[in-house]
C-alpha positions, -999 to +999 in steps of 0.1 A: +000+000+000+010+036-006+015+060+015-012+083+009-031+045+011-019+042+048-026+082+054-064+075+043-064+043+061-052+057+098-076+081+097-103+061+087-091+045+118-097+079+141-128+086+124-143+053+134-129+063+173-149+088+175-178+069+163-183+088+126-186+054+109-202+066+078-176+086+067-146+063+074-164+037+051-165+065+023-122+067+030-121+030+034-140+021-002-121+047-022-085+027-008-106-008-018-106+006-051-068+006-052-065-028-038-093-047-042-080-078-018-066-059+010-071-075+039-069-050+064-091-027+047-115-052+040-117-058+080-119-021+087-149-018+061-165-049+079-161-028+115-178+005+100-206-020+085-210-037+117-210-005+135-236+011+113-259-020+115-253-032+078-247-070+086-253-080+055-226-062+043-202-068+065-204-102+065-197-101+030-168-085+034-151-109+057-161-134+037-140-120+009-111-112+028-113-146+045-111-158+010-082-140+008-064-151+044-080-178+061-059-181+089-062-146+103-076-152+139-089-112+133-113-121+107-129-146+122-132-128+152-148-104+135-171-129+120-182-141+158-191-106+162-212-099+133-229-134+144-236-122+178-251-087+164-278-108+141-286-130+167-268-161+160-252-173+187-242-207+182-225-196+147-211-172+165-195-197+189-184-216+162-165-192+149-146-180+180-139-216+181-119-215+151-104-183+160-091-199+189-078-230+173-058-206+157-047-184+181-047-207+217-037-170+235-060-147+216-081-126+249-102-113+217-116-152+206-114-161+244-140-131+248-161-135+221-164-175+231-176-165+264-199-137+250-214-162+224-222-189+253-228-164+278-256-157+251-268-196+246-282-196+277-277-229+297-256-234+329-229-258+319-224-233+291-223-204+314-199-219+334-179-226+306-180-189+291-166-183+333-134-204+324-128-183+290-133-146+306-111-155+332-087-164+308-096-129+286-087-115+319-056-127+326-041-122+293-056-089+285-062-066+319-060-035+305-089-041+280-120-027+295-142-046+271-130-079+296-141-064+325-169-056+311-177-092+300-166-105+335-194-080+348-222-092+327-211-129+334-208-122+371-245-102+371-257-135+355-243-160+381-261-133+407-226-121+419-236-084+417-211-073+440-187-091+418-206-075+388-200-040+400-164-045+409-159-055+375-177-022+360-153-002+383-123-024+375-130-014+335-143+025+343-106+027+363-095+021+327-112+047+312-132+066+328-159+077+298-165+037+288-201+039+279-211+002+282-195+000+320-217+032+329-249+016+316-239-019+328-233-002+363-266+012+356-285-014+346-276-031+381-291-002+399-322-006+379-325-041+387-323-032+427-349-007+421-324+020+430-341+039+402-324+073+417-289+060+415-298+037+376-309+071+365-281+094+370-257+062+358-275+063+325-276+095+324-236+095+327-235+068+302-257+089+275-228+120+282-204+092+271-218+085+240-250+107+231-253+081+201-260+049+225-293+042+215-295+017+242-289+036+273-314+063+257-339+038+263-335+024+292-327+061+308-368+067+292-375+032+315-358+043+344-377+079+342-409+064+344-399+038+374-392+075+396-425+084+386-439+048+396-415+053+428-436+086+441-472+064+436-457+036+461-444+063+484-480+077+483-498+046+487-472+036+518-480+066+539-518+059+528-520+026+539-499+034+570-522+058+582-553+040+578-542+012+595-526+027+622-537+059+629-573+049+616-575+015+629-551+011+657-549+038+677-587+052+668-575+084+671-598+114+668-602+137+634-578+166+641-555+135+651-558+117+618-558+151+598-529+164+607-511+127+601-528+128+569-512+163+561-475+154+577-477+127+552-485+142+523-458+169+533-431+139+539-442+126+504-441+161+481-404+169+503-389+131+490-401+139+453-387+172+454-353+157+468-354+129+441-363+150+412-333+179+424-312+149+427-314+137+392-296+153+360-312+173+332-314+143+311-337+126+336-361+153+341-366+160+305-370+123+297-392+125+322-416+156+308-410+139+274-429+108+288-456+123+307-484+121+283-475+079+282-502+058+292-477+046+322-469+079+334-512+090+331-516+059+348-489+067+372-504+101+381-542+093+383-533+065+408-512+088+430-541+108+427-568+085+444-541+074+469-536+110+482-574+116+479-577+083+500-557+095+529-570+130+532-609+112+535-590+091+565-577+124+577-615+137+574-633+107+585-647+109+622-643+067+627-633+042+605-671+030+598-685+065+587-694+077+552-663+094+549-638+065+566-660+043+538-651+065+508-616+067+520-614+029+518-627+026+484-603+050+475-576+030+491-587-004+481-570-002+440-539+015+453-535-010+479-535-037+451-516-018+425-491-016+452-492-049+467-486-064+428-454-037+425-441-053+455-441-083+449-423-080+418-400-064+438-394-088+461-391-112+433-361-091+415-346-087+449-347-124+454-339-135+415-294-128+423-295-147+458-315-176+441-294-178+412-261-174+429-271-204+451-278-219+418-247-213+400-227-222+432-243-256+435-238-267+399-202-256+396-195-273+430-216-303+412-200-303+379-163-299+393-168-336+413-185-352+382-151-343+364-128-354+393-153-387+396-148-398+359-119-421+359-088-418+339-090-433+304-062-462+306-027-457+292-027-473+260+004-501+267+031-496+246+042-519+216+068-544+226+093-541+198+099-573+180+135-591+182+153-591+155+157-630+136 
């Protein structure tokens, strides 16, 4: 290649850093035109395909320059990864598998083996995508894309303390590494720590605007702080009617001014929580409150407030007004007892599969030691000569 081929090609190269794919295919194509069978140009093409969500394309293209070099480790690599983008995991597998053949100390096929049966699903392959990270690790620690697999292996095994070390482990790296932000994230979320999940995507979107992923999930996450001021609500509504109401029987000017410290405790937390979160929240937020979730959201909130100031107003618990308050309370109550269940579930999911994990590794490891030995084939006794 020429030099003005190489000049076009390195910045190609920084053009695809900084995520402007498009135009670094536009370079890349006019140096194909030179050399139609280059091989590195062929892979850098394939990349800004990938990248760009042309699969067809870039498949193509390794194809060709596998055609070209078949034993390039890269390549096939690259092929694993355009597998695992359309959703073909076991191809995808397959061809880290080669790529590994080829290169037994490659992190990069190591990595995409474990992403491929991390993806398959099942536990003895999850254990077995466990072994390959760990080895990604240990022959590439400064990649942060290896921590970041560790972290999404460890989340599935329910190691989320694990997980999150991971994350930090690849964000010590570099600190603007979008996928360990929303990985981070994404473990908030799933702890209902929607304040915290929030202002992680959040961080993650000012890493990459363009990560359409984190865009959506930050939309998600708005609505769940919405959903998070309805249970608050509904808490202090139930809590007063059954103890101030029901318990203690305590007179009206009792039960009102409970009913009005509540609400007061209630509005103070949202205003905390929605000062707390970044500009990115809030206007998701606005964005999605004409959603059938969010008018949903806010007419429930609604009858739960309206519930607790009839309790607040209600003389006894078996008056007109103590009735209406009730009825008020009554699809709150089971909107909220549904929400926390699920949490509950969610909070229980990581425990139950780290138990679950820890058994079949322990299970698996003594089924291997268990198996015997196949038997030394005895060697040939050489024949005496006549």
């Amino acid at each position: 290649m020429s030099d003005a081929g190489i000049a076009v090609q390195e910045r190609a190269v920084a053009l695809m850093r900084v995520g402007r794919h498009t135009e670094a295919a536009r370079l890349l194509r006019g140096v194909l035109v030179e050399q139609p069978e280059h091989v590195g140009v062929l892979l850098q093409l394939a990349r800004c395909h990938r990248a760009l969500g042309q699969l067809a394309e870039a498949m193509r293209l390794v194809d060709r320059a596998l055609g070209s070099a078949s034993t390039q480790e890269h390549l096939l690599a690259e092929k694993a990864r355009i597998l695992l983008a359309a959703g073909h995991p076991a191809h995808a597998a397959a061809a880290a598998q080669q790529a590994l053949e080829r290169a037994p100390r490659s992190w990069e096929a190591h990595g995409l083996l474990a992403e491929a049966l991390l993806t398959l699903g099942n536990p003895n392959r999850v254990v077995a995508a466990r072994r390959h990270a760990d080895t990604a690790r240990e022959l590439a620690p400064q990649v942060p894309d290896v921590h970041l697999l560790d972290a999404r292996l460890h989340a599935r095994m329910g190691r989320l303390r694990d997980a999150r070390a991971a994350c930090r482990q690849a964000l010590a790296l570099d600190p603007t590494y979008e996928p360990a932000l929303s990985q981070l994230a994404l473990l908030d979320a799933r702890q209902d720590r929607t304040e915290r999940a929030a202002r992680g995507f959040s961080d993650a979107l000012a890493a990459d605007p363009q990560a359409s992923w984190s865009s959506q999930a930050l939309a998600a996450v708005s609505l769940a702080l919405c959903w998070r001021l309805f249970d608050v609500v509904a808490l202090v509504a139930v809590a007063h009617w059954v103890l101030v109401a029901a318990v203690l029987d305590a007179g009206r000017p009792v039960r009102l001014v409970a009913a009005l410290l509540g609400l007061a405790a209630a509005a103070a937390w949202a205003v905390r929580s929605w000062r707390r979160q970044p500009a990115a929240a809030r206007w998701q937020l606005r964005r999605h409150l004409r959603s059938t979730s969010a008018v949903v959201c806010v007419l429930l909130t609604l009858v739960a407030a309206a519930g607790l100031v009839c309790s607040g107003l209600a003389p006894r618990t078996d008056s007109p007004a103590g009735g209406v308050g009730a009825l008020l309370l009554f699809p709150g109550v089971v909107v909220l007892a549904v929400r926390l269940w699920r949490q509950a579930k969610r909070r229980a999911a990581p425990a139950t599969r780290r138990l679950g994990y820890a058994v079949w590794t322990r299970l698996a490891a003594r089924a291997a030691t268990s198996t015997p030995a196949p038997a030394p084939t005895p060697a040939s006794t050489p024949t005496p000569p006549r």
